[in-house]
N, C-alpha and C positions, 0 to 999 in steps of 0.2 A: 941619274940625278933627279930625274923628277918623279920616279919611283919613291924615291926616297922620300921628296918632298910630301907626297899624297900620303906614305903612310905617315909621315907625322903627323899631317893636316887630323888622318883620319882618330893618331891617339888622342892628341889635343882636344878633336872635339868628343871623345869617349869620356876622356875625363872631365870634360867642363859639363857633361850630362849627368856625369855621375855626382858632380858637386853640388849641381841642381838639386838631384834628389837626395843628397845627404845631407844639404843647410838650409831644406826648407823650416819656415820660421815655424816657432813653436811658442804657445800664449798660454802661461798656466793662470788660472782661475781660480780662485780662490773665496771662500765665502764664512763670514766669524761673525755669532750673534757675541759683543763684547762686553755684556753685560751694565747695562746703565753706568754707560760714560757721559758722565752731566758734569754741564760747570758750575759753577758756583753762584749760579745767581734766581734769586724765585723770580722767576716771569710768570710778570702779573696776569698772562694770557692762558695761562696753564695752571689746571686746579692742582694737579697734584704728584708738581717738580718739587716742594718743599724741603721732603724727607735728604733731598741730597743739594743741603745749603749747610755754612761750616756751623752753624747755634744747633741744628735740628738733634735727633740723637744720635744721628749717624755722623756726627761731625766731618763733613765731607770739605775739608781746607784744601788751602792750595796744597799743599805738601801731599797729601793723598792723591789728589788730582796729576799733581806729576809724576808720583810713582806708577799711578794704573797707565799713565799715558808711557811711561818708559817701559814698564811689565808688557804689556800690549806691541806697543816697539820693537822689543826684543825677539818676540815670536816670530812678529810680522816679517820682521829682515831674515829670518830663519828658513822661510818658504823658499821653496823653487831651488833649493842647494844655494841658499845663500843670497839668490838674489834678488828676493821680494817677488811678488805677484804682479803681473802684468794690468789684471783685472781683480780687483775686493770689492764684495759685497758686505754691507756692515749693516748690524742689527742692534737693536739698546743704545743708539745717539742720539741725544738730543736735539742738538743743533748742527750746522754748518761751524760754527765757530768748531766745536770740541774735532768735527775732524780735520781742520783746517792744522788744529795742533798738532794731530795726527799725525798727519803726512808732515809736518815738520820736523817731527823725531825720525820722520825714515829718511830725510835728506841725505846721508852716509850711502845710500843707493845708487845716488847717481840718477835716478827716475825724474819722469816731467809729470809726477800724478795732477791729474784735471778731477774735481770734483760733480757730482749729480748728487743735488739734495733739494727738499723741499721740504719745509714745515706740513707734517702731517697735522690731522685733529685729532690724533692720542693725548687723550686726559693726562697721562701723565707725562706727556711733552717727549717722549721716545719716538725717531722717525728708521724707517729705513736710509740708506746712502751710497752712494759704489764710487771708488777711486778707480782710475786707468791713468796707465802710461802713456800719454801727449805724444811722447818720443816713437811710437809703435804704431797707435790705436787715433784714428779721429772720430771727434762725436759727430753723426750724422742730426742724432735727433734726442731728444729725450721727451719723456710723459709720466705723470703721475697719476694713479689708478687709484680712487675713491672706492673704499668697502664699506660699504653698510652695517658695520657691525660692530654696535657700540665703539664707537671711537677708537676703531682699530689703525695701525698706520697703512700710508697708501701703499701699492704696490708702484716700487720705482722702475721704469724701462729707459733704456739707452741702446739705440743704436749706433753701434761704433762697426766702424771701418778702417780695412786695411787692403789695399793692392787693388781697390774696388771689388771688394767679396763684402757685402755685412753680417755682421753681428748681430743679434737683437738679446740683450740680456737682461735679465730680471731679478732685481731683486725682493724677498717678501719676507712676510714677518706675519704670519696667520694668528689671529685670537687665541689667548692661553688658553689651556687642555684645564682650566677652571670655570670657562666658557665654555658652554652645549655647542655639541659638536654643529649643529646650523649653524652655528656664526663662521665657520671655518672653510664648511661648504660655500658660502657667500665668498669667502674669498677665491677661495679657488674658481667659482664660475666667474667671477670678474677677471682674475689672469686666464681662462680659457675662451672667453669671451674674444679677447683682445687676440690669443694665439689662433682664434679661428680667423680673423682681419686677418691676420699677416699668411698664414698658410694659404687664405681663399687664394691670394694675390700669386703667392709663391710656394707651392707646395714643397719643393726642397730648402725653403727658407734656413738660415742656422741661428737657432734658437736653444738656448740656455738658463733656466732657470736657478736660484742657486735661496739660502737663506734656512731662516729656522720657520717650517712649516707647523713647528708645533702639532702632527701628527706622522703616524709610522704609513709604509709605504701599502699595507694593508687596510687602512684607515679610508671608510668613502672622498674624505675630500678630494684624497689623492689618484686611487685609485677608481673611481664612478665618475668623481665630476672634471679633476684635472684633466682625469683619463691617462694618466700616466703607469706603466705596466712595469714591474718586476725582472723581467727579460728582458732580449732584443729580440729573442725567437719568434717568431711568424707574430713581429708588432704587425696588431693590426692598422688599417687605414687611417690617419688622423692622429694613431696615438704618439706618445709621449713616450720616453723609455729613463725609468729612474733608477741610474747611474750605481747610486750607492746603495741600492738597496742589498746589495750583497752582506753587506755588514751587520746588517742586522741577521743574515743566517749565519755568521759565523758570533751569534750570543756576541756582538758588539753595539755601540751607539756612540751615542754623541753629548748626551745631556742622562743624570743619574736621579731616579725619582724611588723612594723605598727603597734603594739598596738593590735596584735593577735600570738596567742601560735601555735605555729610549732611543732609538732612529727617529729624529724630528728633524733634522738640520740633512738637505737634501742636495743633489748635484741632478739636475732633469733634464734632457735634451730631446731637439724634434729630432724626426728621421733623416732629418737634412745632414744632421751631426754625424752623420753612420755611412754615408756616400764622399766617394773623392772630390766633389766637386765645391770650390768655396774654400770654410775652414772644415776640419772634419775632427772628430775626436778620439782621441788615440786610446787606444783600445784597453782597458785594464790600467788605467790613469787614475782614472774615481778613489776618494780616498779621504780616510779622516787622519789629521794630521796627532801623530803618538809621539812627540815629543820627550823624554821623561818628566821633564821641570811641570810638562801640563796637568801633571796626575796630584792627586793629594791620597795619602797614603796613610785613612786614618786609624789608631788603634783599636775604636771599639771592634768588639768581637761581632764578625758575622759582615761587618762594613766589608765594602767592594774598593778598590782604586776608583775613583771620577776625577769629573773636571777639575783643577786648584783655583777655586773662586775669589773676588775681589771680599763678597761680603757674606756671612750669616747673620740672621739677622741685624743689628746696629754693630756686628763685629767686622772690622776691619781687617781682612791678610795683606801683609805688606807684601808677602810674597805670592798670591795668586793674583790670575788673571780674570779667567771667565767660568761661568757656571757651564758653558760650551766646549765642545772641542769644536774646533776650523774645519771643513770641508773644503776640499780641490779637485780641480782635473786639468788635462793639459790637452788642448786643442793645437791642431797641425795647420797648417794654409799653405 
Protein backbone atom coordinates (compact mmCIF):
# COMPACT_ATOMS: atom_id res chain seq x y z
CA UNK A 1 0.00 0.00 0.00
CA UNK A 2 2.44 2.48 0.49
CA UNK A 3 4.27 1.41 -2.53
CA UNK A 4 1.66 2.27 -4.16
CA UNK A 5 0.98 5.46 -2.60
CA UNK A 6 4.92 6.84 -3.41
CA UNK A 7 4.42 5.82 -6.86
CA UNK A 8 1.55 7.96 -7.35
CA UNK A 9 2.92 10.76 -5.18
CA UNK A 10 5.91 10.22 -7.67
CA UNK A 11 3.48 10.51 -11.18
CA UNK A 12 1.55 13.49 -9.65
CA UNK A 13 4.45 15.28 -9.13
CA UNK A 14 5.93 14.27 -12.77
CA UNK A 15 3.16 15.65 -14.10
CA UNK A 16 2.65 18.82 -12.22
CA UNK A 17 6.59 19.47 -13.56
CA UNK A 18 5.59 18.87 -16.67
CA UNK A 19 2.63 21.43 -16.61
CA UNK A 20 5.21 23.75 -15.32
CA UNK A 21 7.05 23.63 -18.25
CA UNK A 22 4.22 23.37 -20.64
CA UNK A 23 2.03 26.53 -19.43
CA UNK A 24 4.75 28.76 -19.03
CA UNK A 25 3.28 32.18 -19.81
CA UNK A 26 3.80 33.59 -23.09
CA UNK A 27 3.66 37.61 -23.98
CA UNK A 28 3.37 38.41 -27.69
CA UNK A 29 4.62 41.86 -28.62
CA UNK A 30 3.54 43.54 -31.08
CA UNK A 31 4.57 46.99 -32.71
CA UNK A 32 2.36 49.21 -35.73
CA UNK A 33 3.46 52.53 -37.15
CA UNK A 34 -0.70 53.36 -37.72
CA UNK A 35 -0.21 55.89 -39.95
CA UNK A 36 -1.58 59.59 -38.69
CA UNK A 37 -4.28 58.62 -36.48
CA UNK A 38 -5.48 62.33 -35.60
CA UNK A 39 -8.59 63.61 -34.18
CA UNK A 40 -10.29 66.02 -35.35
CA UNK A 41 -9.28 68.95 -33.95
CA UNK A 42 -6.19 71.74 -34.83
CA UNK A 43 -4.35 72.20 -31.54
CA UNK A 44 -3.42 75.42 -31.40
CA UNK A 45 0.02 74.01 -29.92
CA UNK A 46 0.90 72.24 -32.99
CA UNK A 47 1.96 73.91 -36.34
CA UNK A 48 1.23 71.46 -38.46
CA UNK A 49 -1.88 69.00 -37.31
CA UNK A 50 -4.14 71.03 -39.59
CA UNK A 51 -3.92 68.97 -42.83
CA UNK A 52 -6.01 66.33 -40.74
CA UNK A 53 -9.07 68.65 -39.60
CA UNK A 54 -12.69 67.83 -41.45
CA UNK A 55 -12.52 71.67 -43.86
CA UNK A 56 -8.60 70.86 -44.67
CA UNK A 57 -8.31 68.90 -48.15
CA UNK A 58 -8.13 65.88 -46.54
CA UNK A 59 -11.44 66.10 -45.13
CA UNK A 60 -10.55 64.08 -42.25
CA UNK A 61 -14.61 63.90 -40.26
CA UNK A 62 -15.77 62.00 -37.90
CA UNK A 63 -16.83 59.27 -40.17
CA UNK A 64 -13.23 58.71 -41.50
CA UNK A 65 -11.97 58.71 -38.05
CA UNK A 66 -14.18 55.89 -37.20
CA UNK A 67 -13.60 53.79 -39.94
CA UNK A 68 -9.54 54.12 -39.64
CA UNK A 69 -10.15 53.44 -35.77
CA UNK A 70 -12.46 50.16 -36.74
CA UNK A 71 -9.80 49.21 -39.93
CA UNK A 72 -6.96 49.55 -37.19
CA UNK A 73 -9.37 47.25 -34.74
CA UNK A 74 -9.82 44.91 -36.91
CA UNK A 75 -6.21 43.81 -37.47
CA UNK A 76 -5.28 44.59 -33.97
CA UNK A 77 -7.87 41.81 -32.53
CA UNK A 78 -6.38 39.49 -35.42
CA UNK A 79 -2.82 39.33 -33.55
CA UNK A 80 -1.68 36.59 -31.31
CA UNK A 81 -4.43 33.91 -33.13
CA UNK A 82 -7.23 36.04 -32.26
CA UNK A 83 -6.39 37.38 -29.06
CA UNK A 84 -4.83 40.73 -29.36
CA UNK A 85 -1.31 41.67 -28.20
CA UNK A 86 -0.38 41.57 -24.82
CA UNK A 87 2.08 44.52 -25.41
CA UNK A 88 1.66 47.46 -28.76
CA UNK A 89 3.84 49.69 -29.67
CA UNK A 90 2.14 52.71 -31.72
CA UNK A 91 3.61 54.99 -34.19
CA UNK A 92 1.52 58.23 -36.18
CA UNK A 93 -0.75 59.09 -32.82
CA UNK A 94 -1.37 62.16 -32.03
CA UNK A 95 -2.66 62.10 -28.78
CA UNK A 96 -3.56 60.14 -25.76
CA UNK A 97 -7.11 60.85 -26.62
CA UNK A 98 -7.12 58.89 -30.39
CA UNK A 99 -5.59 55.74 -28.48
CA UNK A 100 -7.73 55.86 -25.61
CA UNK A 101 -10.42 55.40 -28.69
CA UNK A 102 -8.29 52.67 -29.51
CA UNK A 103 -8.32 50.52 -27.07
CA UNK A 104 -11.95 51.10 -26.95
CA UNK A 105 -12.72 49.26 -30.13
CA UNK A 106 -10.62 46.25 -28.73
CA UNK A 107 -12.91 45.97 -25.77
CA UNK A 108 -14.44 42.62 -27.48
CA UNK A 109 -10.88 41.20 -26.02
CA UNK A 110 -11.63 40.96 -22.81
CA UNK A 111 -7.89 42.95 -22.12
CA UNK A 112 -7.15 45.60 -19.20
CA UNK A 113 -4.98 47.69 -21.76
CA UNK A 114 -3.21 50.56 -19.46
CA UNK A 115 -1.80 53.33 -21.60
CA UNK A 116 2.09 55.08 -21.89
CA UNK A 117 1.89 58.38 -23.63
CA UNK A 118 3.30 61.65 -23.54
CA UNK A 119 2.93 64.58 -25.82
CA UNK A 120 6.14 64.66 -27.78
CA UNK A 121 7.34 68.20 -29.66
CA UNK A 122 6.82 66.81 -33.11
CA UNK A 123 5.57 69.73 -35.30
CA UNK A 124 3.22 67.80 -36.61
CA UNK A 125 1.75 66.66 -33.29
CA UNK A 126 2.51 62.65 -34.01
CA UNK A 127 3.90 60.94 -30.66
CA UNK A 128 4.98 57.46 -30.07
CA UNK A 129 2.61 55.23 -27.29
CA UNK A 130 2.58 51.48 -26.13
CA UNK A 131 -0.71 49.80 -24.60
CA UNK A 132 -0.23 46.55 -22.11
CA UNK A 133 -2.48 44.14 -20.67
CA UNK A 134 -3.09 45.37 -16.77
CA UNK A 135 -4.40 41.91 -16.39
CA UNK A 136 -0.75 40.19 -17.07
CA UNK A 137 1.88 43.04 -17.08
CA UNK A 138 2.39 45.84 -14.15
CA UNK A 139 4.14 49.18 -15.01
CA UNK A 140 6.99 49.46 -12.90
CA UNK A 141 8.12 52.78 -14.38
CA UNK A 142 7.96 54.72 -17.51
CA UNK A 143 10.19 57.77 -19.31
CA UNK A 144 10.36 59.74 -22.10
CA UNK A 145 13.59 60.23 -24.22
CA UNK A 146 14.05 63.74 -25.92
CA UNK A 147 15.96 63.71 -29.48
CA UNK A 148 17.49 66.47 -30.73
CA UNK A 149 16.35 66.32 -34.03
CA UNK A 150 14.32 68.56 -35.39
CA UNK A 151 11.25 67.94 -33.48
CA UNK A 152 11.39 64.40 -33.84
CA UNK A 153 9.15 62.34 -31.24
CA UNK A 154 10.42 61.07 -27.90
CA UNK A 155 11.58 57.85 -27.48
CA UNK A 156 8.81 56.10 -25.17
CA UNK A 157 10.22 53.41 -22.28
CA UNK A 158 8.04 51.28 -19.74
CA UNK A 159 9.15 49.12 -17.51
CA UNK A 160 6.66 46.38 -16.95
CA UNK A 161 6.55 43.59 -14.85
CA UNK A 162 5.45 40.13 -14.29
CA UNK A 163 6.29 37.29 -11.43
CA UNK A 164 8.99 39.92 -10.46
CA UNK A 165 11.20 39.44 -13.89
CA UNK A 166 11.24 43.00 -15.81
CA UNK A 167 10.63 44.10 -18.94
CA UNK A 168 12.09 47.29 -20.26
CA UNK A 169 10.41 48.21 -23.65
CA UNK A 170 10.77 50.63 -26.17
CA UNK A 171 9.18 52.26 -28.26
CA UNK A 172 10.54 54.71 -31.20
CA UNK A 173 9.78 56.53 -34.15
CA UNK A 174 13.37 57.63 -35.85
CA UNK A 175 13.30 60.96 -38.25
CA UNK A 176 11.97 60.24 -41.96
CA UNK A 177 14.63 58.81 -44.35
CA UNK A 178 13.83 62.68 -45.82
CA UNK A 179 15.97 63.66 -43.09
CA UNK A 180 20.00 63.28 -43.29
CA UNK A 181 20.83 60.22 -41.95
CA UNK A 182 22.55 62.45 -38.60
CA UNK A 183 19.36 63.04 -37.38
CA UNK A 184 18.59 59.25 -36.91
CA UNK A 185 22.02 58.52 -35.59
CA UNK A 186 20.88 61.07 -32.86
CA UNK A 187 18.22 59.02 -32.00
CA UNK A 188 19.65 55.96 -31.85
CA UNK A 189 22.58 57.27 -29.36
CA UNK A 190 19.75 58.54 -27.15
CA UNK A 191 18.01 54.92 -26.90
CA UNK A 192 21.66 53.50 -26.63
CA UNK A 193 22.55 55.83 -24.34
CA UNK A 194 19.81 54.91 -21.89
CA UNK A 195 20.27 50.78 -22.75
CA UNK A 196 23.82 51.31 -21.48
CA UNK A 197 22.14 52.65 -17.83
CA UNK A 198 20.17 49.72 -17.72
CA UNK A 199 22.68 46.98 -18.95
CA UNK A 200 25.67 48.91 -16.54
CA UNK A 201 23.18 48.04 -13.70
CA UNK A 202 22.12 44.49 -15.17
CA UNK A 203 23.88 43.10 -17.90
CA UNK A 204 21.18 40.23 -18.48
CA UNK A 205 18.62 43.00 -18.20
CA UNK A 206 15.37 42.10 -20.83
CA UNK A 207 15.10 44.59 -23.06
CA UNK A 208 13.01 45.03 -26.17
CA UNK A 209 12.86 47.58 -28.65
CA UNK A 210 10.17 47.57 -31.09
CA UNK A 211 8.75 50.80 -33.81
CA UNK A 212 9.37 52.17 -37.13
CA UNK A 213 13.16 53.06 -37.12
CA UNK A 214 12.92 54.54 -40.50
CA UNK A 215 16.25 52.83 -41.40
CA UNK A 216 17.17 49.03 -42.62
CA UNK A 217 19.26 46.89 -40.39
CA UNK A 218 22.34 47.64 -42.35
CA UNK A 219 21.89 51.26 -42.00
CA UNK A 220 24.73 53.18 -39.29
CA UNK A 221 22.07 54.23 -37.02
CA UNK A 222 21.20 50.73 -36.35
CA UNK A 223 24.04 48.90 -36.88
CA UNK A 224 27.28 51.36 -35.55
CA UNK A 225 25.46 53.50 -33.16
CA UNK A 226 22.41 51.25 -31.83
CA UNK A 227 24.82 48.57 -32.08
CA UNK A 228 22.45 46.16 -32.94
CA UNK A 229 23.71 43.17 -35.19
CA UNK A 230 22.02 40.88 -37.91
CA UNK A 231 22.63 37.48 -36.14
CA UNK A 232 22.71 36.07 -32.70
CA UNK A 233 26.01 34.34 -33.68
CA UNK A 234 29.01 35.18 -31.68
CA UNK A 235 26.82 38.79 -30.63
CA UNK A 236 29.33 40.62 -29.46
CA UNK A 237 29.72 42.15 -25.73
CA UNK A 238 26.98 44.75 -25.26
CA UNK A 239 25.34 44.31 -28.51
CA UNK A 240 21.84 44.21 -29.47
CA UNK A 241 20.44 41.40 -31.87
CA UNK A 242 17.89 42.63 -34.57
CA UNK A 243 15.16 40.14 -34.59
CA UNK A 244 13.79 40.81 -37.81
CA UNK A 245 16.33 41.49 -39.82
CA UNK A 246 15.91 38.21 -41.54
CA UNK A 247 13.17 39.66 -43.65
CA UNK A 248 14.73 41.81 -45.27
CA UNK A 249 17.14 38.65 -46.73
CA UNK A 250 14.31 37.06 -47.74
CA UNK A 251 13.44 40.50 -50.46
CA UNK A 252 10.87 41.35 -47.72
CA UNK A 253 9.87 44.66 -45.44
CA UNK A 254 7.46 46.39 -43.96
CA UNK A 255 6.95 49.90 -45.66
CA UNK A 256 7.06 50.02 -49.87
CA UNK A 257 9.06 53.17 -51.24
CA UNK A 258 9.62 53.19 -55.53
CA UNK A 259 8.06 49.88 -55.86
CA UNK A 260 10.79 48.11 -53.42
CA UNK A 261 10.14 46.78 -49.78
CA UNK A 262 12.11 48.71 -46.91
CA UNK A 263 12.93 46.85 -43.55
CA UNK A 264 12.41 50.22 -41.18
CA UNK A 265 9.85 48.72 -38.73
CA UNK A 266 12.14 46.57 -36.26
CA UNK A 267 11.78 43.87 -33.26
CA UNK A 268 15.58 44.46 -31.31
CA UNK A 269 16.33 42.58 -28.05
CA UNK A 270 19.33 42.58 -25.37
CA UNK A 271 21.19 39.51 -24.88
CA UNK A 272 19.20 39.11 -21.74
CA UNK A 273 16.29 37.93 -24.32
CA UNK A 274 18.47 34.99 -25.56
CA UNK A 275 19.13 33.27 -21.97
CA UNK A 276 16.49 31.21 -19.70
CA UNK A 277 16.46 33.44 -17.07
CA UNK A 278 13.65 36.21 -16.65
CA UNK A 279 11.48 36.57 -19.92
CA UNK A 280 13.34 35.02 -22.88
CA UNK A 281 12.43 35.13 -26.53
CA UNK A 282 11.30 32.43 -28.26
CA UNK A 283 13.25 31.50 -30.89
CA UNK A 284 12.03 32.21 -34.77
CA UNK A 285 8.81 34.37 -33.25
CA UNK A 286 10.09 37.62 -35.16
CA UNK A 287 7.74 38.56 -37.76
CA UNK A 288 5.86 40.91 -40.02
CA UNK A 289 2.39 40.29 -39.73
CA UNK A 290 1.04 39.11 -43.87
CA UNK A 291 -2.53 39.35 -43.22
CA UNK A 292 -4.06 39.36 -46.95
CA UNK A 293 -6.76 42.43 -46.26
CA UNK A 294 -3.09 44.20 -45.28
CA UNK A 295 -1.81 44.26 -49.02
CA UNK A 296 -3.07 46.51 -51.71
CA UNK A 297 -2.86 45.02 -54.92
CA UNK A 298 -2.42 47.73 -57.49
CA UNK A 299 -2.84 47.35 -61.38
CA UNK A 300 -0.27 49.54 -62.66
CA UNK A 301 2.19 47.46 -64.52
CA UNK A 302 5.51 46.75 -62.85
CA UNK A 303 3.68 47.94 -59.02
CA UNK A 304 4.72 45.35 -56.14
CA UNK A 305 1.68 44.30 -53.38
CA UNK A 306 2.51 46.90 -50.16
CA UNK A 307 1.01 48.12 -47.20
CA UNK A 308 -3.33 49.09 -47.92
CA UNK A 309 -2.89 52.55 -46.65
CA UNK A 310 -5.47 55.03 -44.93
CA UNK A 311 -4.41 57.96 -47.46
CA UNK A 312 -2.54 59.07 -50.87
CA UNK A 313 -2.26 61.98 -51.00
CA UNK A 314 -5.85 64.10 -49.82
CA UNK A 315 -7.29 60.41 -51.06
CA UNK A 316 -9.07 58.58 -48.62
CA UNK A 317 -9.24 54.44 -48.65
CA UNK A 318 -12.08 53.28 -46.74
CA UNK A 319 -10.64 50.08 -46.88
CA UNK A 320 -6.93 50.61 -45.88
CA UNK A 321 -5.16 50.74 -42.96
CA UNK A 322 -1.47 51.67 -42.76
CA UNK A 323 1.29 52.63 -45.06
CA UNK A 324 3.06 49.93 -42.44
CA UNK A 325 2.92 46.39 -41.89
CA UNK A 326 2.90 45.37 -37.93
CA UNK A 327 5.92 43.73 -36.48
CA UNK A 328 5.71 40.94 -33.45
CA UNK A 329 7.36 38.45 -31.34
CA UNK A 330 6.54 36.30 -28.69
CA UNK A 331 8.58 36.29 -25.36
CA UNK A 332 8.35 33.18 -22.74
CA UNK A 333 8.69 33.80 -18.62
Amino acid sequence: MFRAREILATIALFFFSFAQLSFSAEFYIASWNVENLFDLDDDQNVDLDEEFTPTAPKRWTAERLERKLNNLATIIKKMNDGRGPDVLGLCEVENRKVVEMLVEKLAALGRKYEIVHQDSPSDRGIDCALIYDANHLGLSDSRFHFVDAEKTRDVVEAKLRHEGADLFVFVNHWPSRNNDEAQRIKAASVARTRIDEILSADTKADIVLVGDFNDEPDNLSIRDHLRAAASDADLPAGSLYDTTAFIRQEDKGTFVWNDQWELIDHVIISPGLLDDAGFHWLRGSSQRLELPELFFHSRRPGAIPRPSRSFTDNNFHRDGFSDHLPVSCVLEK
